[in-house]
PyMOL Python script that loads the backbone (N, CA, C, O; Angstrom):
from pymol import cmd

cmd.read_pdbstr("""\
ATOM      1  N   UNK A   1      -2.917   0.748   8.123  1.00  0.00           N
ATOM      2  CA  UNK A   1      -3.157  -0.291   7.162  1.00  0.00           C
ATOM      3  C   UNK A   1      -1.855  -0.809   6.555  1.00  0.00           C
ATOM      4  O   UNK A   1      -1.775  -1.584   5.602  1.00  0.00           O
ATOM      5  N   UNK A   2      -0.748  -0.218   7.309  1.00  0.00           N
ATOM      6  CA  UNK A   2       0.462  -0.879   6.477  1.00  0.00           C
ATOM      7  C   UNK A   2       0.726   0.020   5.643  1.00  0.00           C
ATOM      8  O   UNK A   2       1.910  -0.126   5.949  1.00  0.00           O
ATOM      9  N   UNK A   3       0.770   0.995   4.704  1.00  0.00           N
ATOM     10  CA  UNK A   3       0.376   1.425   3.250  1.00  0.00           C
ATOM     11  C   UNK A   3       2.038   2.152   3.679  1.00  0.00           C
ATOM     12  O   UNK A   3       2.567   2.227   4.788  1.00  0.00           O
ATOM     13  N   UNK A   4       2.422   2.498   2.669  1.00  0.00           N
ATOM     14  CA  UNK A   4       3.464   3.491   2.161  1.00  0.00           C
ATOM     15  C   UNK A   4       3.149   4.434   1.103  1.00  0.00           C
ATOM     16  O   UNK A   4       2.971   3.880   0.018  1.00  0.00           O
ATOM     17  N   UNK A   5       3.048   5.486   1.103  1.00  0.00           N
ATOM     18  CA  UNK A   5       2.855   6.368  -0.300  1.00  0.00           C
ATOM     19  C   UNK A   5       4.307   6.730  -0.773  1.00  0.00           C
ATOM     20  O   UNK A   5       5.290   6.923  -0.058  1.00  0.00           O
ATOM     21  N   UNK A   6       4.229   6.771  -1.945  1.00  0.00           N
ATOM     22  CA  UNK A   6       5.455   7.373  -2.989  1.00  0.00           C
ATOM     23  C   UNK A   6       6.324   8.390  -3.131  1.00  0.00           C
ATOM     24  O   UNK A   6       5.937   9.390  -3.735  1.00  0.00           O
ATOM     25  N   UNK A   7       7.242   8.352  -2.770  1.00  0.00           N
ATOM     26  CA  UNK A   7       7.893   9.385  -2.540  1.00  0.00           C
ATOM     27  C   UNK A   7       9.243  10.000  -3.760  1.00  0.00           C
ATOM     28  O   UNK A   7      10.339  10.555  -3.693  1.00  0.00           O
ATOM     29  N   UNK A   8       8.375   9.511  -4.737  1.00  0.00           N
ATOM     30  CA  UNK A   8       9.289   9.878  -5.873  1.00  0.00           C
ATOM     31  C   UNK A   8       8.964  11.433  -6.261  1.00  0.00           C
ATOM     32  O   UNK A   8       8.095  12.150  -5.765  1.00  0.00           O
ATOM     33  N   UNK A   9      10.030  11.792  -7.420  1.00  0.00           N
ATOM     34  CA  UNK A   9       9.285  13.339  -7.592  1.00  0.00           C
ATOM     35  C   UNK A   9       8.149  13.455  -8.221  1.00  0.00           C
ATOM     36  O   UNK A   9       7.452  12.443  -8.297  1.00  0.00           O
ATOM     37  N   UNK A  10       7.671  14.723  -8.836  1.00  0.00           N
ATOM     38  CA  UNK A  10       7.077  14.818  -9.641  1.00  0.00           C
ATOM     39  C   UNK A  10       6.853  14.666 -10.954  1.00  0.00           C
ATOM     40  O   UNK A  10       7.271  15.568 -11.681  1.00  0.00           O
ATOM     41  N   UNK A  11       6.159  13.525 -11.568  1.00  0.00           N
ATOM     42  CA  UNK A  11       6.376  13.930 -12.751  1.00  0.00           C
ATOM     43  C   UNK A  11       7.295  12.666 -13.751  1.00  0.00           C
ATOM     44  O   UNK A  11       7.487  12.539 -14.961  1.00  0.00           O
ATOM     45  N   UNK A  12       7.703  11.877 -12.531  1.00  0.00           N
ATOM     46  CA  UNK A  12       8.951  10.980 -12.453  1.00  0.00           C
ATOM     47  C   UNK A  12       8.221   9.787 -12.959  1.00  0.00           C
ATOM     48  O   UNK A  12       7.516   9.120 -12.202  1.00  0.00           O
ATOM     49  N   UNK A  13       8.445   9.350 -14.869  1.00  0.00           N
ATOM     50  CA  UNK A  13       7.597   7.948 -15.213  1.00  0.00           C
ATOM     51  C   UNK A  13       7.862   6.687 -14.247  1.00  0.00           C
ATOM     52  O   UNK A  13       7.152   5.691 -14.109  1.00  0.00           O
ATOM     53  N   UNK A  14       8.984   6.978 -13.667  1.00  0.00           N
ATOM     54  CA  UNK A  14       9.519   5.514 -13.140  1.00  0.00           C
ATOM     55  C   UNK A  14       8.603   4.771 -12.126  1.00  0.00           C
ATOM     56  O   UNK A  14       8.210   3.612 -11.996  1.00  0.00           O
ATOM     57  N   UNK A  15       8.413   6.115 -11.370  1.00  0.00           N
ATOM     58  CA  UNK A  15       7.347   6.444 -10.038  1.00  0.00           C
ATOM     59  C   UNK A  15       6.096   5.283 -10.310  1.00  0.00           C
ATOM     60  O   UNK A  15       5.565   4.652  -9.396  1.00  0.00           O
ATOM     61  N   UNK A  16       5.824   5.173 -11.448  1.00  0.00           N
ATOM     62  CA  UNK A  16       4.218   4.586 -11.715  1.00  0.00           C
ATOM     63  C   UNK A  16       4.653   4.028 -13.190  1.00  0.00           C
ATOM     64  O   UNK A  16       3.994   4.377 -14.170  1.00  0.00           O
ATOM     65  N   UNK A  17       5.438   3.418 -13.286  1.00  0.00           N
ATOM     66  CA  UNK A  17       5.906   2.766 -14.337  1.00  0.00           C
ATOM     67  C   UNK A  17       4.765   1.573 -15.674  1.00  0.00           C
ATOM     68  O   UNK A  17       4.853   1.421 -16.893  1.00  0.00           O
ATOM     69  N   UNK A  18       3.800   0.971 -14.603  1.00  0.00           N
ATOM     70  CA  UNK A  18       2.862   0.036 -15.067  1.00  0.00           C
ATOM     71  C   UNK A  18       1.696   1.055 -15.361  1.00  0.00           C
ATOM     72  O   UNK A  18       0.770   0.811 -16.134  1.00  0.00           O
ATOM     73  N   UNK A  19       1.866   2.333 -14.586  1.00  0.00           N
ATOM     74  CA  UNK A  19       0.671   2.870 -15.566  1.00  0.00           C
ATOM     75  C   UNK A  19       0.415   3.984 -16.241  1.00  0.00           C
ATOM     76  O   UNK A  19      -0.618   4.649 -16.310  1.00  0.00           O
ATOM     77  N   UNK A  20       1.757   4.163 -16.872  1.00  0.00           N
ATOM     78  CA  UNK A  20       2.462   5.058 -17.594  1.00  0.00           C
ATOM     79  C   UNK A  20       2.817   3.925 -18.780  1.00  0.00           C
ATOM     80  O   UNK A  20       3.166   4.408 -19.858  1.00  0.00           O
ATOM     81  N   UNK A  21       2.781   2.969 -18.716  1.00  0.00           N
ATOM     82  CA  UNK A  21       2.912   1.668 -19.769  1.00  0.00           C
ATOM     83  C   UNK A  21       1.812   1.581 -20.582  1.00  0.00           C
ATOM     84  O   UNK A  21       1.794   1.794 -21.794  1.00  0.00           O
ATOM     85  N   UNK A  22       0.491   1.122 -19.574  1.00  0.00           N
ATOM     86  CA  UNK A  22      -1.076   1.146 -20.077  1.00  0.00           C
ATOM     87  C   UNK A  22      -1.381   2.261 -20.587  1.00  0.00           C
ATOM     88  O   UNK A  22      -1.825   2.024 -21.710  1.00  0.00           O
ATOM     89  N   UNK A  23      -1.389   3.635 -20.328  1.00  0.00           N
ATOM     90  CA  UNK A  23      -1.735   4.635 -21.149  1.00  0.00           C
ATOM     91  C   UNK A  23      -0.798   4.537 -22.477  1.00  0.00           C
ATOM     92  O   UNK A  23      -1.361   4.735 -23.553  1.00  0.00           O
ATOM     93  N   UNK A  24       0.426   4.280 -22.475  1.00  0.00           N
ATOM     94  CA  UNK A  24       0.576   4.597 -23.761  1.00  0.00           C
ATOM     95  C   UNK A  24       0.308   3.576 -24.794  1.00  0.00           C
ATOM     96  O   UNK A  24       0.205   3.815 -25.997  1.00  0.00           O
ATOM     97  N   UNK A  25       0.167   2.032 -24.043  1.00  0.00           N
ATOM     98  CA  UNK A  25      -0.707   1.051 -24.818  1.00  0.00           C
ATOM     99  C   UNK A  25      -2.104   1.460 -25.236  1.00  0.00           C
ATOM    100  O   UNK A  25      -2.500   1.260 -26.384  1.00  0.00           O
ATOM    101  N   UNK A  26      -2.688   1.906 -24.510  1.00  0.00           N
ATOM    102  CA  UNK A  26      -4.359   2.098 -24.832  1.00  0.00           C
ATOM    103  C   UNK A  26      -4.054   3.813 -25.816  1.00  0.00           C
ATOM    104  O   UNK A  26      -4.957   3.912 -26.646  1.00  0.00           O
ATOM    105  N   UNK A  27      -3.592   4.398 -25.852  1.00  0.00           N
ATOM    106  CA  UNK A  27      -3.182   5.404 -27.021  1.00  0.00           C
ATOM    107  C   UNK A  27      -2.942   5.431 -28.323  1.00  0.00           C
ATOM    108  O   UNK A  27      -3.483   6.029 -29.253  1.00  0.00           O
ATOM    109  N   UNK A  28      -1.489   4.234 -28.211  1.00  0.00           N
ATOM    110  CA  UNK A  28      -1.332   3.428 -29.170  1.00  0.00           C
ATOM    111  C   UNK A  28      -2.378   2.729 -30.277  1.00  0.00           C
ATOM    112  O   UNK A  28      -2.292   2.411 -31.463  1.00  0.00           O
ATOM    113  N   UNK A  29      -3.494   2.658 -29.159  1.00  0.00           N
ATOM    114  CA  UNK A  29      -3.892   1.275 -29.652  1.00  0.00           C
ATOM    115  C   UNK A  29      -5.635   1.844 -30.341  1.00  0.00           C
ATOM    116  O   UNK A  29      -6.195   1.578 -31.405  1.00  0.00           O
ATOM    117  N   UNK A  30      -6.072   2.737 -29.111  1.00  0.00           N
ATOM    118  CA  UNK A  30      -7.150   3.317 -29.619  1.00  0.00           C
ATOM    119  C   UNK A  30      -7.243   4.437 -30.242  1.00  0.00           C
ATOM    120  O   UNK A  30      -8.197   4.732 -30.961  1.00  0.00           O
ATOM    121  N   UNK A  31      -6.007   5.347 -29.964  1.00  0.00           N
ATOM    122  CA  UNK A  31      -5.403   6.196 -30.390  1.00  0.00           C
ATOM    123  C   UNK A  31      -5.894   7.937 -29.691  1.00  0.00           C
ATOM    124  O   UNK A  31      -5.433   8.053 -28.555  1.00  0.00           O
ATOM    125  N   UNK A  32      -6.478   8.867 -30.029  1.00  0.00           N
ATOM    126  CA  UNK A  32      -6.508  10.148 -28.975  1.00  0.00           C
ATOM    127  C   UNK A  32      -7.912  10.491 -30.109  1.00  0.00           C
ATOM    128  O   UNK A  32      -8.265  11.659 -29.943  1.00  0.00           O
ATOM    129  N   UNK A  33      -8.640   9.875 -31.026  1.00  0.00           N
ATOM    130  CA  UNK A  33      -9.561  10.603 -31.269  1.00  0.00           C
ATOM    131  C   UNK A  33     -10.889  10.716 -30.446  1.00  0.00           C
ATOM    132  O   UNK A  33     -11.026  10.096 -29.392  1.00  0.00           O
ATOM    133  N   UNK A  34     -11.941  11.595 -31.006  1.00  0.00           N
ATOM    134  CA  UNK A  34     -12.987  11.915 -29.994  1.00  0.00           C
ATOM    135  C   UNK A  34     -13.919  11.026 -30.879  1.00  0.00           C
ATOM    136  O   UNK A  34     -13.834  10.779 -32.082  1.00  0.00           O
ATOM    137  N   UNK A  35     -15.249  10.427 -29.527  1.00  0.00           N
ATOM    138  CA  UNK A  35     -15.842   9.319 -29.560  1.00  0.00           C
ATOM    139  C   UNK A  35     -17.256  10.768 -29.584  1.00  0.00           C
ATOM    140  O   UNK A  35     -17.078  11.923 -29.195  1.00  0.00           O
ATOM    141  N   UNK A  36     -18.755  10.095 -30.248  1.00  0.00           N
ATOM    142  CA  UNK A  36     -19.679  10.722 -30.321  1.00  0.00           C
ATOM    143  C   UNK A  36     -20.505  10.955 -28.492  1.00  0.00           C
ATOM    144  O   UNK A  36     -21.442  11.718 -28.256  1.00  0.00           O
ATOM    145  N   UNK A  37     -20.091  10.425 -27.892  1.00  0.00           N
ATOM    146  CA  UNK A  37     -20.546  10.468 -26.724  1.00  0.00           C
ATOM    147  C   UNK A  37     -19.624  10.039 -25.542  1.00  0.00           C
ATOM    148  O   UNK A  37     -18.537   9.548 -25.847  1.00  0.00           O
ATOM    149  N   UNK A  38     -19.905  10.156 -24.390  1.00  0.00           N
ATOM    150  CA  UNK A  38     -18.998   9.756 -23.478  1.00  0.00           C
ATOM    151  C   UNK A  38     -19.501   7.728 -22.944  1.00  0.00           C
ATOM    152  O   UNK A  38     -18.714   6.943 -22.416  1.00  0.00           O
ATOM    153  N   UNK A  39     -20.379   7.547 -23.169  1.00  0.00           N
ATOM    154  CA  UNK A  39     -21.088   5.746 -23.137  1.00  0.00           C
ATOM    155  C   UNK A  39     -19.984   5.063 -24.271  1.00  0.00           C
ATOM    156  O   UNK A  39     -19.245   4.118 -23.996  1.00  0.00           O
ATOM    157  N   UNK A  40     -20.041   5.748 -25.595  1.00  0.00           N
ATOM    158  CA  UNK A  40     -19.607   4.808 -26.743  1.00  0.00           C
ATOM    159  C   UNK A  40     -17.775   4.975 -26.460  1.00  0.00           C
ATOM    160  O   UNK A  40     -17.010   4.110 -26.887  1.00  0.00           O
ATOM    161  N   UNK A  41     -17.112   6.591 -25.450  1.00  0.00           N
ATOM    162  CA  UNK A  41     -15.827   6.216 -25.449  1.00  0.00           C
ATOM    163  C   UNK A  41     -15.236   4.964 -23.917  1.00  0.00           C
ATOM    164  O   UNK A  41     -14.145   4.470 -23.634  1.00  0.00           O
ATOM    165  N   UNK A  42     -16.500   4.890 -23.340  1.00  0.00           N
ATOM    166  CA  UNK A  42     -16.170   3.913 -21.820  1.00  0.00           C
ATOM    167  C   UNK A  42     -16.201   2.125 -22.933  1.00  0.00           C
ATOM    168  O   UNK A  42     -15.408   1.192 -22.815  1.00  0.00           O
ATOM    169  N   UNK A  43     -17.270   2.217 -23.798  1.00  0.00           N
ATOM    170  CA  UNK A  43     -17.484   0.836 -24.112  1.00  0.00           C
ATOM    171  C   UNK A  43     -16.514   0.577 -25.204  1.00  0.00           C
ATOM    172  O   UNK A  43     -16.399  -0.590 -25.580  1.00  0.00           O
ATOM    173  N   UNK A  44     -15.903   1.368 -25.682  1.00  0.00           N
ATOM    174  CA  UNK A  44     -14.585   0.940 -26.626  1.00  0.00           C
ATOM    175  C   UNK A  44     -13.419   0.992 -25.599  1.00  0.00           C
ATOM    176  O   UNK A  44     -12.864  -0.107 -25.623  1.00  0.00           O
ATOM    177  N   UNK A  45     -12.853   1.786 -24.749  1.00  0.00           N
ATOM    178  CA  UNK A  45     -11.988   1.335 -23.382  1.00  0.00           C
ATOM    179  C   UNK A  45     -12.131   0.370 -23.120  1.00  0.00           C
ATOM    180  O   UNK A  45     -11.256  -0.442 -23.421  1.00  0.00           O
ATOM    181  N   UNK A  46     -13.303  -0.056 -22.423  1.00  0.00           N
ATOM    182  CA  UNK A  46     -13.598  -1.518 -22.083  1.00  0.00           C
ATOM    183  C   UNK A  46     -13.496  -3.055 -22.351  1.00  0.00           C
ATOM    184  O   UNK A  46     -13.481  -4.106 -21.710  1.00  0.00           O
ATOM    185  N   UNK A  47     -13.438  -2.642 -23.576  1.00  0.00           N
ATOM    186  CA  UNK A  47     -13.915  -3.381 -24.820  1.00  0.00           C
ATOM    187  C   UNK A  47     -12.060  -3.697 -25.271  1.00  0.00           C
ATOM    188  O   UNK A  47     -11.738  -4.855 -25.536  1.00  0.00           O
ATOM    189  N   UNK A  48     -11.384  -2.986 -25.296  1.00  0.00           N
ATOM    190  CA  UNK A  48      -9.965  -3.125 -25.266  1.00  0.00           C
ATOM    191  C   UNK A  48      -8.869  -3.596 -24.281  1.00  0.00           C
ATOM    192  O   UNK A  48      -7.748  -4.084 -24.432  1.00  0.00           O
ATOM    193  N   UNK A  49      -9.864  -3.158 -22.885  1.00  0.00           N
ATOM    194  CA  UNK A  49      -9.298  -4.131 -21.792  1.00  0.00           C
ATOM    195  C   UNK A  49      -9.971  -5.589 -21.463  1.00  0.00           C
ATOM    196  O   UNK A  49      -9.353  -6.305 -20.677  1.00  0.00           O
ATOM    197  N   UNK A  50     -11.106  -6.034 -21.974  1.00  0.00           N
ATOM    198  CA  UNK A  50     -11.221  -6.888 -21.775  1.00  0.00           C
ATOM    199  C   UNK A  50     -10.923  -7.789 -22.553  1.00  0.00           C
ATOM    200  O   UNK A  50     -10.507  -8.879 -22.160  1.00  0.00           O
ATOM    201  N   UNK A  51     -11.142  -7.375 -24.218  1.00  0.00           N
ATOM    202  CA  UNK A  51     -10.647  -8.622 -25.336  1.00  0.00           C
ATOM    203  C   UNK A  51      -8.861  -8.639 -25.856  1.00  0.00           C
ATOM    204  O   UNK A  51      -8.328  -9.491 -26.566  1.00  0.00           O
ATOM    205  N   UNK A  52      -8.312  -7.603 -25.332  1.00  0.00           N
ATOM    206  CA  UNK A  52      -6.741  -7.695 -25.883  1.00  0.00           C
ATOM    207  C   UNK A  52      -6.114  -7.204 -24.839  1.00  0.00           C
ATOM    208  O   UNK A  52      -4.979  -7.681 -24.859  1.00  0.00           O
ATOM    209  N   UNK A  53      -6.242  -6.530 -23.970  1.00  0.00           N
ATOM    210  CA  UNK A  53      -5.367  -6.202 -22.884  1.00  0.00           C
ATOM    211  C   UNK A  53      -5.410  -7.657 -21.940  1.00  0.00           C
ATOM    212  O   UNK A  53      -4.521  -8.424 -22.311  1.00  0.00           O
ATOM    213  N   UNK A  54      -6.139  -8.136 -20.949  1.00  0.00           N
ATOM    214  CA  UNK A  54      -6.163  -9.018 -20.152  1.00  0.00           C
ATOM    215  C   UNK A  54      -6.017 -10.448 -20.625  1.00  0.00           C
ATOM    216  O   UNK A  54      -5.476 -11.296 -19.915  1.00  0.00           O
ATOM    217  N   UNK A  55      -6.704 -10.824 -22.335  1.00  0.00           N
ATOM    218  CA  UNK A  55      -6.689 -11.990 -22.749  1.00  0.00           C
ATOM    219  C   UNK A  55      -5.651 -11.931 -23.877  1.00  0.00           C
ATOM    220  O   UNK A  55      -5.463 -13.146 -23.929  1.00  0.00           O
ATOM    221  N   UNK A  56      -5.113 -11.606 -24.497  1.00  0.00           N
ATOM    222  CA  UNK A  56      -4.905 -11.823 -25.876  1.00  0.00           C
ATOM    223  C   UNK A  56      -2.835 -11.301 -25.510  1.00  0.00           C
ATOM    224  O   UNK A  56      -1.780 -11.897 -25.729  1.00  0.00           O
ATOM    225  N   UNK A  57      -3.141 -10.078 -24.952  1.00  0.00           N
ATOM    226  CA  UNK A  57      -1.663  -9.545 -24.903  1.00  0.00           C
ATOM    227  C   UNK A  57      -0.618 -10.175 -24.202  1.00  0.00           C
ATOM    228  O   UNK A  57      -0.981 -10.506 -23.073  1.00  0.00           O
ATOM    229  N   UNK A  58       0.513 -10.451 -24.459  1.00  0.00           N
ATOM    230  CA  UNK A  58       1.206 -11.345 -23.688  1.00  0.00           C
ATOM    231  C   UNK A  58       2.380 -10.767 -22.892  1.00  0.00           C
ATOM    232  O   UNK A  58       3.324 -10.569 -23.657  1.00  0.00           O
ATOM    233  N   UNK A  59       2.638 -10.449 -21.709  1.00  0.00           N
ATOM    234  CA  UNK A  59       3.268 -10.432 -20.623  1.00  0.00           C
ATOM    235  C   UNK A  59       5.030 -10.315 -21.421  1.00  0.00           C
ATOM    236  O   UNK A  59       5.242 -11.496 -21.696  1.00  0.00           O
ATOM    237  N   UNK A  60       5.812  -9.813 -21.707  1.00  0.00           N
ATOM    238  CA  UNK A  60       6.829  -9.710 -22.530  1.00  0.00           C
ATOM    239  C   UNK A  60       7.948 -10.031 -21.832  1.00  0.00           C
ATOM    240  O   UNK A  60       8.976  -9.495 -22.248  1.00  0.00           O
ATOM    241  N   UNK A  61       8.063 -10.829 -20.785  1.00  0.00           N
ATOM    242  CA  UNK A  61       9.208 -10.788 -19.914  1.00  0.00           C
ATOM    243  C   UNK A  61       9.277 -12.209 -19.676  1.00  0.00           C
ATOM    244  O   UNK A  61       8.238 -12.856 -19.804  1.00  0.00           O
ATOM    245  N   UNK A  62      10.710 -12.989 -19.236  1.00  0.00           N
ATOM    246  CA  UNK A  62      10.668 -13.769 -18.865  1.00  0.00           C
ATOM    247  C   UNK A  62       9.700 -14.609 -17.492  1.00  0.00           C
ATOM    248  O   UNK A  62       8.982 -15.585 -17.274  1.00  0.00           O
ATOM    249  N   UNK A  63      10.295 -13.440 -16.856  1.00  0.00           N
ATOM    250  CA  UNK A  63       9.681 -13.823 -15.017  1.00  0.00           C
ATOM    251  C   UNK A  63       7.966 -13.922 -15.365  1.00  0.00           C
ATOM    252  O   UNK A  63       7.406 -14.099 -14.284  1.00  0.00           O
ATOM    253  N   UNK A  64       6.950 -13.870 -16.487  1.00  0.00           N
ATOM    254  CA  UNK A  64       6.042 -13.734 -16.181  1.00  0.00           C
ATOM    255  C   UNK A  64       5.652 -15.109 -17.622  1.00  0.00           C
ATOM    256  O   UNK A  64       4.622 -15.239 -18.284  1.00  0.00           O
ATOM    257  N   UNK A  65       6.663 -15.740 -17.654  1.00  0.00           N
ATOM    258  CA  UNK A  65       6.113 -17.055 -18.542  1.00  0.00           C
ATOM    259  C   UNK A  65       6.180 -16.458 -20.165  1.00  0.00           C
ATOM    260  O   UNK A  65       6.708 -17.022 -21.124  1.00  0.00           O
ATOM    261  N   UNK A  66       5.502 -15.192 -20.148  1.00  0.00           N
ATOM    262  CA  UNK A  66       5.177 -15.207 -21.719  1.00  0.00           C
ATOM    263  C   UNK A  66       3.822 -15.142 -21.552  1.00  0.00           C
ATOM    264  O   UNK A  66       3.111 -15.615 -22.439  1.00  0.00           O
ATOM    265  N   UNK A  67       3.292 -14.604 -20.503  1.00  0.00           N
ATOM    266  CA  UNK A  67       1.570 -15.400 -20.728  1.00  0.00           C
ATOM    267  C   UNK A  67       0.962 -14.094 -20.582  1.00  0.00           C
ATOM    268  O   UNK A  67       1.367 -13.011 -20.161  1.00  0.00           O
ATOM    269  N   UNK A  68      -0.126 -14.518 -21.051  1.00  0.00           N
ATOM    270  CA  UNK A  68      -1.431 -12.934 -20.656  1.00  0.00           C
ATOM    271  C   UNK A  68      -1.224 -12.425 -19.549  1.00  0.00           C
ATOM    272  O   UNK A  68      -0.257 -12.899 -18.955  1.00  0.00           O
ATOM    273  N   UNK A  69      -1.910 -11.435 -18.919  1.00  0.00           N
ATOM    274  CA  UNK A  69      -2.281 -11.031 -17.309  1.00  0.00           C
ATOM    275  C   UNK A  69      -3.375 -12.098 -16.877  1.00  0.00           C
ATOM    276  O   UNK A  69      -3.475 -12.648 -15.780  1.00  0.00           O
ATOM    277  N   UNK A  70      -4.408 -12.304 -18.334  1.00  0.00           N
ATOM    278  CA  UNK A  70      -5.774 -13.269 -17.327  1.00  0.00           C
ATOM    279  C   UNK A  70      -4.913 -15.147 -16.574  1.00  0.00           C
ATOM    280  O   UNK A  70      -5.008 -15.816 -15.545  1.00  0.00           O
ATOM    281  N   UNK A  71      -3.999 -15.239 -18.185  1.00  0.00           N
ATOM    282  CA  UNK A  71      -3.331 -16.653 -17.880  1.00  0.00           C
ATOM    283  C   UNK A  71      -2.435 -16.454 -16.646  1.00  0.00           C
ATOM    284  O   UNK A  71      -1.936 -17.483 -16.192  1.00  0.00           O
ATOM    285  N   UNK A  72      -2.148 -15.271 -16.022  1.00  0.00           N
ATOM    286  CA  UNK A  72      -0.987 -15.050 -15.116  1.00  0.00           C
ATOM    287  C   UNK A  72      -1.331 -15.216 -14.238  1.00  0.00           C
ATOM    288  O   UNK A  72      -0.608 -15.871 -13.488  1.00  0.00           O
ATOM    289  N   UNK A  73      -2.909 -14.654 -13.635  1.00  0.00           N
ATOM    290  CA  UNK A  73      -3.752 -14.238 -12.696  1.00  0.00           C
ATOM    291  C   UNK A  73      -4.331 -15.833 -11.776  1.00  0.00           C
ATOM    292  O   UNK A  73      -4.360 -16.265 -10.624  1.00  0.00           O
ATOM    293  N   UNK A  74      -4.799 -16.352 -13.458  1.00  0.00           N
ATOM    294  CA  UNK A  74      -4.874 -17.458 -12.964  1.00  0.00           C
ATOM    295  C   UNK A  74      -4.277 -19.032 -12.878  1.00  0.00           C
ATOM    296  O   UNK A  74      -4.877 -20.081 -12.639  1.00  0.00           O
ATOM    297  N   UNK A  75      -2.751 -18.758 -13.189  1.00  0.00           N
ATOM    298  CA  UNK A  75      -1.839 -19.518 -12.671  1.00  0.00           C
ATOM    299  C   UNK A  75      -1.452 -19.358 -10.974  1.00  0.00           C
ATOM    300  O   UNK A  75      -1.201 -20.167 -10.082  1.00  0.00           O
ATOM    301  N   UNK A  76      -1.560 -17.696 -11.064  1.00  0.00           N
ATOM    302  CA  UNK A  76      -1.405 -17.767  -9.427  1.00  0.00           C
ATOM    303  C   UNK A  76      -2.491 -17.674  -8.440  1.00  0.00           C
ATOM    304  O   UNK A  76      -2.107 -17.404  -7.302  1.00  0.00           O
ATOM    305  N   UNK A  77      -3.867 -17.848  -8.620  1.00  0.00           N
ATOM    306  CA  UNK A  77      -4.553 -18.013  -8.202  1.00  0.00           C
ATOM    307  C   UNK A  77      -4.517 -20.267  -7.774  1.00  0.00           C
ATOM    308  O   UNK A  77      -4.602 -20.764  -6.652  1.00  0.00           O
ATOM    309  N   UNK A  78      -4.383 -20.968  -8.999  1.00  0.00           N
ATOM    310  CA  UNK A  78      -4.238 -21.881  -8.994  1.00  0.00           C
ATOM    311  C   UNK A  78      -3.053 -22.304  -7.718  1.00  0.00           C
ATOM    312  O   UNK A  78      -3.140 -23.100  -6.783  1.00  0.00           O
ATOM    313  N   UNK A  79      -2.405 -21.766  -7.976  1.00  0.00           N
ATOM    314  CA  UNK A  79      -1.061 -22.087  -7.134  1.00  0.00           C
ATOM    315  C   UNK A  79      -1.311 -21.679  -5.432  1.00  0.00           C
ATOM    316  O   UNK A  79      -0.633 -22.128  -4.508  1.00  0.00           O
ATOM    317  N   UNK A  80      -2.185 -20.948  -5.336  1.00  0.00           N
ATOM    318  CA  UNK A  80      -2.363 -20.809  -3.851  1.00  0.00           C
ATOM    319  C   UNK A  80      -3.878 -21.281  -3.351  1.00  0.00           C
ATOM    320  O   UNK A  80      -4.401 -20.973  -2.280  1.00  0.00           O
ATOM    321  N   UNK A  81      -4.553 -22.260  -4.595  1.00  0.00           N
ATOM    322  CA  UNK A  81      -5.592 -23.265  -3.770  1.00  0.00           C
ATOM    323  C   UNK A  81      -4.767 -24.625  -3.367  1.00  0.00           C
ATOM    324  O   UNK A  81      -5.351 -25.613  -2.921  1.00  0.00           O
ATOM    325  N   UNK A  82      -2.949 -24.558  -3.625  1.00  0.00           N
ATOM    326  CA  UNK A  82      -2.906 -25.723  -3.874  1.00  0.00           C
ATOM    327  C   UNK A  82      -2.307 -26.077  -2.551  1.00  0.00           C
ATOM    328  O   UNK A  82      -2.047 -27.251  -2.286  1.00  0.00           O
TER     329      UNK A  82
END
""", "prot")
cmd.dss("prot")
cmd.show_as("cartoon", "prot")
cmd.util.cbc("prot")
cmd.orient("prot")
């Protein structure tokens, strides 16, 4: 399939950099306490990636405009109907 797996060490943040980013955003953000059930801790996750992670948060780098992930997604989606 083409694929390459990772051959960094163990343990190594660099290795997985974007999602070693998101955990400590969603930590940050929801923080490490315990939820009354395991339904009410998926729908507050959820609930954080869909209204401020994908829409609201903005991309902090030049190369990516300044824009959300959803505005990013679909700039380049736009760009390759064209």
């Amino acid at each position: 399939m083409g694929l390459r797996r990772s051959c960094g060490r163990t343990g190594s943040c660099f290795d997985n950099a974007a999602a070693e980013s998101f955990w400590a955003l969603l930590k940050e953000e929801i923080g490490t306490r315990t939820w009354p059930d395991r339904a009410t801790a998926r729908a507050e996750v959820f609930s954080f990636i869909e209204t401020f992670y994908n829409h609201r948060r903005l991309r902090k780098h030049k190369a990516f405009g300044y824009l959300t992930p959803a505005e990013t997604r679909q700039r380049h989606q736009h760009a390759l109907a064209a």
